[in-house]
C-alpha positions as CSV (number, residue, x, y, z in Angstrom):
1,X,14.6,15.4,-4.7
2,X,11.2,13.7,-6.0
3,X,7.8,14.4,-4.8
4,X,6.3,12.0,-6.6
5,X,6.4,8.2,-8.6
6,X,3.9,7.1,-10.9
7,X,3.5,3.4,-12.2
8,X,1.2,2.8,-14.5
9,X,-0.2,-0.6,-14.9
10,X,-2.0,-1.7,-18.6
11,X,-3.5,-4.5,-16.8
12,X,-5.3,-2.8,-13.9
13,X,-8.3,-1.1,-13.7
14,X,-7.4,0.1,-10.0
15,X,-5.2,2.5,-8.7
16,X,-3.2,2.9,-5.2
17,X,-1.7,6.5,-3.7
18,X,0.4,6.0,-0.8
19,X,1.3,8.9,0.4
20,X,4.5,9.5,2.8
21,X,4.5,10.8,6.1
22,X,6.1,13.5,8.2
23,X,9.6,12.9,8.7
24,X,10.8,15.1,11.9
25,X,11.3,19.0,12.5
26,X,14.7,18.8,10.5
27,X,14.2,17.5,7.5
28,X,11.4,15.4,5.8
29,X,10.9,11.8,4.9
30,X,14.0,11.3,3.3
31,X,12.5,8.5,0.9
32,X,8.7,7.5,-0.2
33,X,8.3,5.1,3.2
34,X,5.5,2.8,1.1
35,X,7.6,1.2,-1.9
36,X,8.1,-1.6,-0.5
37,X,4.6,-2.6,-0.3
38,X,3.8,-0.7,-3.3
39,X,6.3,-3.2,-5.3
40,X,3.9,-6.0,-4.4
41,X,0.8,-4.7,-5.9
42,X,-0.1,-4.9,-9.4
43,X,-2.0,-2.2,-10.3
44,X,-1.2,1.7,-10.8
45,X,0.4,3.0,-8.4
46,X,1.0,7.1,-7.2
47,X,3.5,7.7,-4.5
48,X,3.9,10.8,-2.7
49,X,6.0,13.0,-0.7
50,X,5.0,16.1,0.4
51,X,7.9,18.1,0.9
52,X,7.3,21.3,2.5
53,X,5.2,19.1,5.4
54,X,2.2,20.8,5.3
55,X,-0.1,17.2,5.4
56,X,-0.6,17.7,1.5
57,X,-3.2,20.6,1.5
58,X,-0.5,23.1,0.2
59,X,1.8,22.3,-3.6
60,X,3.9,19.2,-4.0
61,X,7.3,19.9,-5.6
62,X,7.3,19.4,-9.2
63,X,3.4,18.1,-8.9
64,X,0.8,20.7,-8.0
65,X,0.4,24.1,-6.9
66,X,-2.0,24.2,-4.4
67,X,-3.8,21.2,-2.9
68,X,-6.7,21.7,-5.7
69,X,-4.3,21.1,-8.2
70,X,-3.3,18.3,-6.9
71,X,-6.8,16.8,-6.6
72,X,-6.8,17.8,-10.2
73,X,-4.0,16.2,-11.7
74,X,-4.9,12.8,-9.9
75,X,-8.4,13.1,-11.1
76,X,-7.6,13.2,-14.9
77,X,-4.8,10.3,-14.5
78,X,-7.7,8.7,-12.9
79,X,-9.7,9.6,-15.9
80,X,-7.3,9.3,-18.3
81,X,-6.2,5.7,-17.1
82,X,-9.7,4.2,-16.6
83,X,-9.3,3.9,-13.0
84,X,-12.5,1.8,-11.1
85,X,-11.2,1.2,-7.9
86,X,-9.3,3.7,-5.9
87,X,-7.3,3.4,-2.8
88,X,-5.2,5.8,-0.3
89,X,-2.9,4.8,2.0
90,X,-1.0,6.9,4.4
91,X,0.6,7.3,7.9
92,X,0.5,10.0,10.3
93,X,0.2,13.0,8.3
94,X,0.0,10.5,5.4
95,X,-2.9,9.1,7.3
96,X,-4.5,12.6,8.0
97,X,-4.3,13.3,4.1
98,X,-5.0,9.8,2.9
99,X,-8.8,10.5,4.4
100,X,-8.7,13.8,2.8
101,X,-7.7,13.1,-0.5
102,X,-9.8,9.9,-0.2
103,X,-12.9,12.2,0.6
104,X,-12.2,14.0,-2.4
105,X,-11.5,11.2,-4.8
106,X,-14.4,9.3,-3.4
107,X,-12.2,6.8,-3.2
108,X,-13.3,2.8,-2.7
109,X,-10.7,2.4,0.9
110,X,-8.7,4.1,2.7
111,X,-5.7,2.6,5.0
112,X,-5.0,5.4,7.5
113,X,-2.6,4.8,10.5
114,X,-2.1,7.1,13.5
115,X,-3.5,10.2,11.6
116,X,-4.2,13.1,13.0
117,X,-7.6,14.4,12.3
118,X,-8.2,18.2,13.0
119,X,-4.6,20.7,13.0
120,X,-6.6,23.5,14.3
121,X,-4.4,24.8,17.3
122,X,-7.1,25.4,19.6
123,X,-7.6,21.2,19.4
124,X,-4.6,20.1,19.3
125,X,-3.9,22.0,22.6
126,X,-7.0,20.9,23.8
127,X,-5.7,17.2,23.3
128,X,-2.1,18.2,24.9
129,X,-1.2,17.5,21.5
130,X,1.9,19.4,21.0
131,X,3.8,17.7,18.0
132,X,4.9,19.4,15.2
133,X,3.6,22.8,16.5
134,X,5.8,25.4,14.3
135,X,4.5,23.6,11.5
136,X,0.3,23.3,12.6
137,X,0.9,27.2,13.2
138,X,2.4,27.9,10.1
139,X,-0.6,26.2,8.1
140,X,-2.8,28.0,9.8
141,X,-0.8,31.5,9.4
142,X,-1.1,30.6,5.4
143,X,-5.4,30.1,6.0
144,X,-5.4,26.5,4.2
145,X,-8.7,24.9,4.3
146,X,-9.8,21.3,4.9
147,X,-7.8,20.9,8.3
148,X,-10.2,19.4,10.2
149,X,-11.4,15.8,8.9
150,X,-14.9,16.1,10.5
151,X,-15.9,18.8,8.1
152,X,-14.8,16.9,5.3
153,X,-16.4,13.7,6.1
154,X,-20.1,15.7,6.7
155,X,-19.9,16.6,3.2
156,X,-17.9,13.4,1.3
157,X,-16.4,10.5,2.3
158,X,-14.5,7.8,0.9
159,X,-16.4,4.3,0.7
160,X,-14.6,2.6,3.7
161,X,-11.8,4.0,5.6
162,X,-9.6,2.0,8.2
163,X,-8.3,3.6,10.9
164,X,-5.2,2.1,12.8
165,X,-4.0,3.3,16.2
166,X,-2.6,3.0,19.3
167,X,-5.8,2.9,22.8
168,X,-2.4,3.6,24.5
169,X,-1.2,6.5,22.9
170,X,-4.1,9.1,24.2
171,X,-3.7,11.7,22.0
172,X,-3.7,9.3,18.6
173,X,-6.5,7.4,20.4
174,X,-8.5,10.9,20.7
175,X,-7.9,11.7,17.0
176,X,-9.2,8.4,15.9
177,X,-12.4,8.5,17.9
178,X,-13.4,12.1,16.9
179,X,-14.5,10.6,13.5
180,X,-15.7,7.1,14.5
181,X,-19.2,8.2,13.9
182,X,-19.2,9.0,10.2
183,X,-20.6,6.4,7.3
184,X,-17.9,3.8,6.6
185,X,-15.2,4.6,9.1
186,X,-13.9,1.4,10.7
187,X,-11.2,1.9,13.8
188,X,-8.7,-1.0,14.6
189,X,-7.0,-0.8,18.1
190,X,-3.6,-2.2,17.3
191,X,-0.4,-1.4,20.0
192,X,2.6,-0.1,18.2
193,X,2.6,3.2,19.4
194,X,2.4,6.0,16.8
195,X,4.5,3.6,14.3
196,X,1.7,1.5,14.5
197,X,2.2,0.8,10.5
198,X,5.2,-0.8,11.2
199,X,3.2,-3.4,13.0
200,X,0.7,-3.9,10.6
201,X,2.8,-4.1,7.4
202,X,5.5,-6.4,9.3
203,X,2.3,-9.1,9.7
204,X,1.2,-8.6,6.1
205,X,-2.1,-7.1,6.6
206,X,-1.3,-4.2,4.5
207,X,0.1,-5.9,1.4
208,X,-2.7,-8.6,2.3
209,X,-5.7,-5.8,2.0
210,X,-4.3,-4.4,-0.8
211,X,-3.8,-7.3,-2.7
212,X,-7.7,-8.3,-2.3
213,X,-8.5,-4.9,-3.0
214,X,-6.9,-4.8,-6.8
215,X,-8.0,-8.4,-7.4
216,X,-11.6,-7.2,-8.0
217,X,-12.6,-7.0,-11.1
């Protein structure tokens, strides 16, 4: 099972990660969700999947170790590749980790729908957020770092990062709004519930953004 697909693009001097979401308590994603959209962008392209579902801070099968690895490895293709421009895209915890990673990269935009933005216990239940709780409980039994966005965003902060969510969906509406205050964050109210990226990439807007966003040169 791949965790990851890499297309490399001679003519590009920008780079895309999309980066997969949860999948359910069973099993995860059972296919990278984004490459569809991804086949319509010229430029290089990452997609991930991060199999153990531990929103990307922990190793990615046949990828990284540890979540610094990870970082690693995209900074030298990044380096290696000539990469300008860098986007993240992700859903859900592919939202949650596309801000992360985009902090880290210092990337140029991120796309994040319905992510979650702290998976502290003590906030989720604060929130009456009560998905995936095995899983927020076993990240925080392993001690990983970086699982609250607000501390991540005091310190870096990706250039412009979209947030997509659902005003009806209260606890999605809460984790959107805890980090509307920090440089460059932009939140869109859009109803779709927490597949709200289904919406948004059925009207084009996502391949639409993207598209603009590798066409500068």
């Amino acid at each position: 099972m791949r965790s990851v697909k890499i297309h490399s693009s001679s003519a590009s001097n920008s780079l895309v990660i999309f980066l997969t979401s949860y999948g359910n308590d069973q099993q995860p994603a059972p296919g990278f969700e984004w490459i569809n959209i991804a086949s319509e962008i010229s430029a290089h392209k990452i997609l991930i999947r991060d199999l153990s579902q531990h929103w990307y801070l922990g190793s990615i099968l046949d990828f990284s170790i540890n979540y610094d690895d990870t970082i690693a490895r995209l900074k030298h293709y990044i380096t290696t590749n000539l990469i300008e421009r860098i986007a993240v895209v992700g859903s859900s915890m592919g939202g949650f980790a596309a801000i992360n990673i985009g902090a880290a990269l210092k990337a140029d935009l991120v796309l994040a729908f319905a992510p979650q933005t702290c998976l502290n216990p003590e906030f989720l239940t604060t929130i009456n957020d009560r998905r995936w709780q095995w899983k927020t409980r076993e990240m925080e039994g392993i001690g990983y770092d970086r699982r609250d966005l607000t501390e991540i965003l005091s310190v870096d902060r990706p250039k412009e990062t979209h947030v997509y969510f659902d005003p009806t969906l209260d606890m999605d509406k809460q984790h959107a709004r805890r980090i509307s205050d920090y440089g460059g964050v932009i939140l869109h109210e859009v109803e779709g519930g927490h597949l709200v990226a289904k919406v948004i990439a059925k009207a084009g807007i996502i391949t639409q953004k993207l598209t603009t966003f590798v066409s500068i040169k």
